[in-house]
RODO-2510 file (C-alpha; in nm, 4 decimals, decimal comma):
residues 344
     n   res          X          Y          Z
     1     x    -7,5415    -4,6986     6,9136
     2     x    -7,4281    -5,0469     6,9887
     3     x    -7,0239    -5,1463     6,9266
     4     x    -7,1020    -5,3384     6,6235
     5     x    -7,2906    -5,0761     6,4361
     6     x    -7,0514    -4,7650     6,5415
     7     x    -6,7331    -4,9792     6,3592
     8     x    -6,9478    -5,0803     6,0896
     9     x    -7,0899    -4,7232     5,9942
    10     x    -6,6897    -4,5679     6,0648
    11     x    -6,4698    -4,8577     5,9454
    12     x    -6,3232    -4,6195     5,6682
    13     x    -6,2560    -4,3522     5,9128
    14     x    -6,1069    -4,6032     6,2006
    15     x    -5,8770    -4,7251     5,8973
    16     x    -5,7637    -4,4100     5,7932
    17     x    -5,6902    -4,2631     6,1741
    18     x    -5,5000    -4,6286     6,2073
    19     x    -5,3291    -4,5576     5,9098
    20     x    -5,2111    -4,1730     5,9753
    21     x    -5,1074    -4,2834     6,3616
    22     x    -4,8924    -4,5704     6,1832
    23     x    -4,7427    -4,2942     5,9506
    24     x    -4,6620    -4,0278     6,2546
    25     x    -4,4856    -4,3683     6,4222
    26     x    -4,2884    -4,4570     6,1218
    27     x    -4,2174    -4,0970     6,0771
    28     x    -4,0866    -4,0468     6,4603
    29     x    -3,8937    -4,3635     6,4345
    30     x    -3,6799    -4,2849     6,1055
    31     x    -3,7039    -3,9190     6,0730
    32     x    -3,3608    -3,7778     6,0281
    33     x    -3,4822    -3,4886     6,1983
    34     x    -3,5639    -3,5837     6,5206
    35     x    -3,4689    -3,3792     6,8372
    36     x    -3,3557    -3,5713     7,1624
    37     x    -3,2988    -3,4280     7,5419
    38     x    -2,9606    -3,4377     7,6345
    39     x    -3,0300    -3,6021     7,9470
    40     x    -3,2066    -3,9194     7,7526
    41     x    -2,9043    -3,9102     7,4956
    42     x    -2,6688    -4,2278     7,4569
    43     x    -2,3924    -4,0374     7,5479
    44     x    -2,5271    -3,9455     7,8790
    45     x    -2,3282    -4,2110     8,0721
    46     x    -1,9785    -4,0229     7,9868
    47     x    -2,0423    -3,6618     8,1106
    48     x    -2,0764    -3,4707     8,4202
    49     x    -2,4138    -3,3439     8,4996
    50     x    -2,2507    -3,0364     8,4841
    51     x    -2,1609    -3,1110     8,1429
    52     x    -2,5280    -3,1619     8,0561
    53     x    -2,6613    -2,8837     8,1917
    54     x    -2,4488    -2,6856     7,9557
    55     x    -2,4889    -2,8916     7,6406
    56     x    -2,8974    -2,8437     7,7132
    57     x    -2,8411    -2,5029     7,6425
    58     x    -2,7970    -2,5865     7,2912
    59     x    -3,0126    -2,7091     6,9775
    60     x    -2,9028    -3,0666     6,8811
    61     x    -2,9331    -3,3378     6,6826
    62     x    -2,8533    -3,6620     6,9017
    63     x    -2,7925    -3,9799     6,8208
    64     x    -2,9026    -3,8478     6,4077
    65     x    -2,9003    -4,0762     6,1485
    66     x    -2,7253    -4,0144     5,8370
    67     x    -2,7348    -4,3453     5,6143
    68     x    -2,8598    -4,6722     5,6403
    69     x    -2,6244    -4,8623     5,9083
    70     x    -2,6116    -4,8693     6,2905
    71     x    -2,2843    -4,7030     6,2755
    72     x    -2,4281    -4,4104     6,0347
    73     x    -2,5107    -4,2090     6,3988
    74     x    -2,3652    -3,9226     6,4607
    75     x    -2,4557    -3,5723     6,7270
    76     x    -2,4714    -3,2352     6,6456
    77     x    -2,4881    -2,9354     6,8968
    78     x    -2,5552    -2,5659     6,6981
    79     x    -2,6909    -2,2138     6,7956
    80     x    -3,0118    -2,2127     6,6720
    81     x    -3,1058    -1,8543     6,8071
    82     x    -2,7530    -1,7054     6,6556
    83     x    -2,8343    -1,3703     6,3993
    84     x    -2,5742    -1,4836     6,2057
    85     x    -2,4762    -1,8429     6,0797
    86     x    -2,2491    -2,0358     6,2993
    87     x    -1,8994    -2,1905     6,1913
    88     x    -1,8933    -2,5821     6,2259
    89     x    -1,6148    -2,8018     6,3522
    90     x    -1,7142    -3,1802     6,2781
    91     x    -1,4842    -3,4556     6,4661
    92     x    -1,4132    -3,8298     6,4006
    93     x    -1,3188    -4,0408     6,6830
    94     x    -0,9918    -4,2532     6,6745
    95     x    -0,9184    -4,7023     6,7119
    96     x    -0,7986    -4,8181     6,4551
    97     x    -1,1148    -4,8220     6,2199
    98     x    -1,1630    -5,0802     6,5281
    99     x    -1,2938    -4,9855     6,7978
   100     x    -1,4146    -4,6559     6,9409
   101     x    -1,7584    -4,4067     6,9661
   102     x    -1,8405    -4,0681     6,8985
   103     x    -1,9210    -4,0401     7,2714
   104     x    -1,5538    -4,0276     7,3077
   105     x    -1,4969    -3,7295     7,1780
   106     x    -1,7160    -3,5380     7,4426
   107     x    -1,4945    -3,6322     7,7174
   108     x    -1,1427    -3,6361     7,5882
   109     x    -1,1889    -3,2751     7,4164
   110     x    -1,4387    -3,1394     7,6842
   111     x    -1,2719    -2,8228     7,7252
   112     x    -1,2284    -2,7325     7,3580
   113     x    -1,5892    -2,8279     7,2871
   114     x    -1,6937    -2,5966     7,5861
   115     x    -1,4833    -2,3384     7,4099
   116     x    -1,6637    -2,4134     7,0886
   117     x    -2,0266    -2,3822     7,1448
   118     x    -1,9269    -2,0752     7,4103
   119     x    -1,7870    -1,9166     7,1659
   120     x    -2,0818    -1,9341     6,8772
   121     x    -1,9405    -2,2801     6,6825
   122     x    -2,1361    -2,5380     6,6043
   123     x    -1,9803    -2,9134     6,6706
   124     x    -2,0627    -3,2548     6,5481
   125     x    -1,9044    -3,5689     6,6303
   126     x    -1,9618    -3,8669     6,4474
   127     x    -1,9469    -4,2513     6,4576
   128     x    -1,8635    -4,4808     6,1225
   129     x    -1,8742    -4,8400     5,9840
   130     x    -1,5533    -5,0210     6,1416
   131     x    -1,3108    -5,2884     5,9404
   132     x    -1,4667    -5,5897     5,8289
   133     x    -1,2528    -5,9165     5,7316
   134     x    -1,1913    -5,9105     5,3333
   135     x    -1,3852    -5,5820     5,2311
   136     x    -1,2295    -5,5158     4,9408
   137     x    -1,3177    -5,1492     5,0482
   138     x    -1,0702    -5,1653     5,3735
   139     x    -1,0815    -4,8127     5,5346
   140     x    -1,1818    -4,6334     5,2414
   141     x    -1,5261    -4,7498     5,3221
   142     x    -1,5167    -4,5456     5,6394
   143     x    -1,3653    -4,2541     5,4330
   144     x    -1,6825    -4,2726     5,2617
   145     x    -1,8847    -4,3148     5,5721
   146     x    -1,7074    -3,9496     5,6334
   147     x    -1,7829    -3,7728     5,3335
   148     x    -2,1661    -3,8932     5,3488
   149     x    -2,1627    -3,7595     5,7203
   150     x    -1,9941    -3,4359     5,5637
   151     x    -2,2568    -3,4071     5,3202
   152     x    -2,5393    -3,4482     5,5163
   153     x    -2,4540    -3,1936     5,7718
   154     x    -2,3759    -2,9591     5,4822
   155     x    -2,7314    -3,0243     5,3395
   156     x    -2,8877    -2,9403     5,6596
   157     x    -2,6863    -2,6588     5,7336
   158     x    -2,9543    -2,3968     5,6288
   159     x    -3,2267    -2,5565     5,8877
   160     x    -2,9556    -2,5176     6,1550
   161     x    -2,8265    -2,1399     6,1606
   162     x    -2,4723    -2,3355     6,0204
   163     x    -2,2201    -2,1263     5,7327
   164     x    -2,2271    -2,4633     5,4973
   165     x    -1,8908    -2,2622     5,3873
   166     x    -1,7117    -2,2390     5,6559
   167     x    -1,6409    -2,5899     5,8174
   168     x    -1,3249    -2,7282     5,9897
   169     x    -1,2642    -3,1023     5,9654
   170     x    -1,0705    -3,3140     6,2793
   171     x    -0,9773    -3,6183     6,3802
   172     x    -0,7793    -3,8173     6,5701
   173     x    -0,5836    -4,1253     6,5046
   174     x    -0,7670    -4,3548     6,2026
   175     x    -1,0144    -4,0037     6,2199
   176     x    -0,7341    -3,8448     6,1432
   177     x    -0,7407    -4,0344     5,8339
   178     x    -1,1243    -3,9674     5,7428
   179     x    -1,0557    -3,6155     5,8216
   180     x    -0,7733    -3,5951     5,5554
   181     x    -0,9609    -3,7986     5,3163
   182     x    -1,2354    -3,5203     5,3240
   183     x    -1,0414    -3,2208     5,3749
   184     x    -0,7665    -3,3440     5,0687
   185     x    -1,0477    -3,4197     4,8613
   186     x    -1,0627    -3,1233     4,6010
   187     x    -1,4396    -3,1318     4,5418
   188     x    -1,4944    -3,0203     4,9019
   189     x    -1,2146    -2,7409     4,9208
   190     x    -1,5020    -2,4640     4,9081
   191     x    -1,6674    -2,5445     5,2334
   192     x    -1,3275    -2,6589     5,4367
   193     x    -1,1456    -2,3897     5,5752
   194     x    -0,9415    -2,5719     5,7984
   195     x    -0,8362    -2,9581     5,9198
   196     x    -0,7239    -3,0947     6,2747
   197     x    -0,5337    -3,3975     6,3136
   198     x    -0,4376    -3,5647     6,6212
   199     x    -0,1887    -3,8344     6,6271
   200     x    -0,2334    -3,8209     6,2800
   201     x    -0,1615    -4,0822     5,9694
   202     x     0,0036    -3,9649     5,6628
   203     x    -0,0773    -4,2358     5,4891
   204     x    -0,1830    -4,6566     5,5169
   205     x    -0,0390    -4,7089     5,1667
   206     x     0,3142    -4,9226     5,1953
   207     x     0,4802    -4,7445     4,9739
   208     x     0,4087    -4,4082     5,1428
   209     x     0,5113    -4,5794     5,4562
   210     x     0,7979    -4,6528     5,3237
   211     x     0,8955    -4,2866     5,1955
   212     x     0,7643    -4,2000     5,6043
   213     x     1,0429    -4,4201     5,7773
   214     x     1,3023    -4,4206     5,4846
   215     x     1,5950    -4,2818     5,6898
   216     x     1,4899    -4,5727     5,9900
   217     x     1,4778    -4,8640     5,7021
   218     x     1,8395    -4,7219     5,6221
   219     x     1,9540    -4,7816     5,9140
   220     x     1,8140    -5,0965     5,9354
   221     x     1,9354    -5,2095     5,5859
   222     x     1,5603    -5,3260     5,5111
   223     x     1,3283    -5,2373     5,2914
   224     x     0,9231    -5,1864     5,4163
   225     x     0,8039    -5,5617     5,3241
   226     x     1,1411    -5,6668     5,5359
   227     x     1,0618    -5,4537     5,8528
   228     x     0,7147    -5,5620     5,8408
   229     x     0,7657    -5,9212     5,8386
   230     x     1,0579    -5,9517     6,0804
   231     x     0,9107    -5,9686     6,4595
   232     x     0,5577    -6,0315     6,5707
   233     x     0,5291    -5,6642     6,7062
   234     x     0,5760    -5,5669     6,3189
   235     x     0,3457    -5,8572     6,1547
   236     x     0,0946    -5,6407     6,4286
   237     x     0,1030    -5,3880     6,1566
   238     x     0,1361    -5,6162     5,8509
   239     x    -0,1972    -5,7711     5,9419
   240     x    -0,4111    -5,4198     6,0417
   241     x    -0,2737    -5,3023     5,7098
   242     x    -0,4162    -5,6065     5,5413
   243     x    -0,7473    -5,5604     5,6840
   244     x    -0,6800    -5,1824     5,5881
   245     x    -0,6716    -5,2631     5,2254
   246     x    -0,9073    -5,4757     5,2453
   247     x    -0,7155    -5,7908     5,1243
   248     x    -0,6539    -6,1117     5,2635
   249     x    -0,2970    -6,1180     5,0977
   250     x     0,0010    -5,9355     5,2150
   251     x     0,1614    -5,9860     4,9130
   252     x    -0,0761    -5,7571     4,7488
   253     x     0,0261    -5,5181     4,9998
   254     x     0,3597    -5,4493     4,8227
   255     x     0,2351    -5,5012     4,4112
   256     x     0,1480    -5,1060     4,4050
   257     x    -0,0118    -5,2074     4,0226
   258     x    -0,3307    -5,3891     4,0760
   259     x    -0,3497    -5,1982     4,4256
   260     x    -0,5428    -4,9053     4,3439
   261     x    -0,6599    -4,8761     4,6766
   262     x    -0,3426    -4,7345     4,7927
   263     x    -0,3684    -4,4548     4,6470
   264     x    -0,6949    -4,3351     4,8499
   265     x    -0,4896    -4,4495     5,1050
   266     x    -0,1763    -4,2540     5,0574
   267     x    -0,3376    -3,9659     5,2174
   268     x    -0,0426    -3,6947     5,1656
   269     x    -0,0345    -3,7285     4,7654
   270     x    -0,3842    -3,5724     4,7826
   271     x    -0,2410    -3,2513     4,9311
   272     x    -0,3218    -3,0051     4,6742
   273     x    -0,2906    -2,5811     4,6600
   274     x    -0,6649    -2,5956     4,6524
   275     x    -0,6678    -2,7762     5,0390
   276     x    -0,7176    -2,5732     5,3608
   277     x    -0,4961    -2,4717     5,6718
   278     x    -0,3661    -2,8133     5,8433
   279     x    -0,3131    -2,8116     6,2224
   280     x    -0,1194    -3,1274     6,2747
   281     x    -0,0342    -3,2879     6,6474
   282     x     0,1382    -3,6178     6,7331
   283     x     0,2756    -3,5821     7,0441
   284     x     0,2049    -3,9283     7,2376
   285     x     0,4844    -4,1243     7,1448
   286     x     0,8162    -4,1118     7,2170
   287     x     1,0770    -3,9741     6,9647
   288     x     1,2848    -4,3209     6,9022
   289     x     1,1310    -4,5224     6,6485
   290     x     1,0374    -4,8764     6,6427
   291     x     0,8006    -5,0821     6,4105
   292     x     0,5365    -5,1061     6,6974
   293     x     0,1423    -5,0119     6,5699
   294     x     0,1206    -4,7518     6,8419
   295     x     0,4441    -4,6119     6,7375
   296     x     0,4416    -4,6323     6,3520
   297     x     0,1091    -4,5222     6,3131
   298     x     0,1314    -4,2053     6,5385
   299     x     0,5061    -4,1108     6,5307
   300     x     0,6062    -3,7688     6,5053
   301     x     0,7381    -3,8749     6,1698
   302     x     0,3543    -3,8772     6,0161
   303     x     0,3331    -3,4934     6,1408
   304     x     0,6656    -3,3868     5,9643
   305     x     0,5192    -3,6158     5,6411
   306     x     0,2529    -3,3821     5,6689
   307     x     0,3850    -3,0752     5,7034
   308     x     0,6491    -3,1052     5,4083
   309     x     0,3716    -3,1871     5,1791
   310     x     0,1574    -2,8757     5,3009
   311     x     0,5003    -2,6135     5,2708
   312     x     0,5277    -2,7343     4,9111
   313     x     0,2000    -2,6516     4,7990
   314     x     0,2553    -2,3308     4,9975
   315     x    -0,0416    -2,4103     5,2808
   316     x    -0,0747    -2,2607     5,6324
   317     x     0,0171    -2,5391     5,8440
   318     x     0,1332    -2,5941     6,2280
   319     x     0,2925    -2,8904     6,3350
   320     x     0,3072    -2,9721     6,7046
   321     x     0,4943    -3,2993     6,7704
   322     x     0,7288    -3,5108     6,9334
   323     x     0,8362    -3,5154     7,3029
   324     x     0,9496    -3,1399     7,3587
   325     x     0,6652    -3,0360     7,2570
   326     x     0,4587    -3,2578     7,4606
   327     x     0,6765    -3,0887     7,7590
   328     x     0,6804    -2,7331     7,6171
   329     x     0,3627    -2,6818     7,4367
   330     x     0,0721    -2,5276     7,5486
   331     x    -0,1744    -2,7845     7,3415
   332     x    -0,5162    -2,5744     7,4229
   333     x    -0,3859    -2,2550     7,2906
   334     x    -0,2287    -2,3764     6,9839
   335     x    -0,5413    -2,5145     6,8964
   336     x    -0,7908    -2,2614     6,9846
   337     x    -0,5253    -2,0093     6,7583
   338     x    -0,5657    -2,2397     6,4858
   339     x    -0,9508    -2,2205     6,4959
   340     x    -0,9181    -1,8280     6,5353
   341     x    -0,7482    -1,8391     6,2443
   342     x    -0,9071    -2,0211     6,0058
   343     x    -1,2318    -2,0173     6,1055
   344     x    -1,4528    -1,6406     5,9345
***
């Protein structure tokens, strides 16, 4: 049969193969399903090929879409082959709602994430949508970049061997603060039974930074707007904290009544009975205080903040911070009890 004639006589079949190849494609590109190697992953790059010959050991989900932006990415490892299902610890990566990449986390917690999967937990780590310049939203929109991650690994816990009810939240740094902003959050108390936070934030509000460093502005004989606007090192802050709010006016910062923001962002006042075990650790900088960013937003003093507001609503919490413990502390065991503890 000549060319011509064979499309002619099989145009509707040709159309319809075309048509169900162009479906598998679309289907392969934008499935949230979708398995990847380890080996072709886009974290590759940062681990040992030791690493990755352990991590292949695992089921995962790499490089897995859970919304709509570039930034919605995040990577699961889990125990597929398990009889019984698996605990989950899911991560957020630190910089300032900035910078920074879920790949990250692989390297600078290798050895607990080792421990992890060795020992029959499931981990994700996950990226979000950074700071943009006069988003009303500020950080909160990354907050809800973290619950949508939350949700969807939730919803696809029952495909992947993974106890949807037993799930510990961590963080560090601005993580820290998408990790509280979950675990506080009172509609998700049933499924958390535990939060990590390294170098953690208490809070982004003013006010609450304010009631953080109130013996420090005593001594000062300032109040917060005062010590944020006196030096360049402390307008450092003043401006991240704009962008944080998500306003272009630092006045607003400091008129608490048409900021309703800051109270998303006063992450302690959502400490409730209802909220899990808190493992808290800020142990990088030193003990003096000084309105620096790196200092004021990881200062022992956000740990103790912490911790108060946990021992009044009666929670289990441990609080590792400050330079003695950086000295004394064995920082591997303390976590791995906390996870032994909390996690069923």
């Amino acid at each position: 049969m000549k060319p011509a004639i064979f499309l002619k006589n099989n145009a509707k079949k040709i159309l319809s193969v075309i048509a169900l190849s162009a479906t598998f494609v679309l289907f392969q590109n934008f499935s949230f399903d979708s398995r990847s190697s380890v080996n072709n992953w886009s974290c590759t790059s940062k681990l040992s090929s030791d690493y990755r010959r352990l991590l292949n050991q695992y089921d995962s989900n790499l490089d897995y879409s859970y919304g709509w932006d570039r930034r919605h990415k995040m990577d699961l490892f889990y125990h597929d082959d398990n009889r019984r299902r698996t605990p989950l610890v899911v991560f957020f990566h630190g910089g300032g709602f900035l910078k920074g990449d879920k790949c990250g986390v692989f390297s600078r917690y290798e050895n607990e994430i080792k421990t992890l999967l060795r020992n029959k937990v499931a981990f994700a780590s996950v990226n979000y949508r950074f700071l943009v310049k006069n988003d009303e939203r500020g950080a909160t929109r990354a907050f809800d970049d973290g619950q949508r991650a939350f949700n969807k690994l939730r919803a696809i816990s029952r495909w992947r061997n993974i106890d949807s009810q037993n799930i510990v939240v961590g963080g560090t740094s601005a993580g820290s603060g998408i990790a509280s902003s979950i675990a506080f959050n009172d509609s998700n108390s049933r499924y958390i039974s535990g939060v990590m936070l390294f170098e953690a934030q208490s809070t982004y509000s003013t006010s609450g930074l304010a009631t953080v460093y109130a013996a420090e502005l005593r001594r000062a004989n300032m109040n917060i707007e005062q010590a944020l606007r006196r030096t360049s090192t402390s307008r450092e802050i003043l401006w991240h904290l704009k962008d944080v709010h998500g306003t272009n006016s630092s006045h607003k910062l400091f008129d608490h009544r048409t900021r309703t923001i800051a109270n998303r962002l006063n992450l302690i006042r959502h400490i409730k009975t209802t909220s899990p075990s808190i493992y808290v650790e800020n142990v990088e900088q030193p003990d003096r205080f000084e309105f620096k960013k790196s200092v004021a937003y990881h200062h022992r003093k956000h740990a103790d903040a912490i911790a108060v507001a946990a021992q009044r609503k009666n929670l289990y919490v441990k609080k590792v911070a400050g330079e003695r413990d950086r000295r004394t502390v064995n920082l591997s065991r303390e976590r791995a009890n906390f996870l032994n503890r909390v996690l069923r």
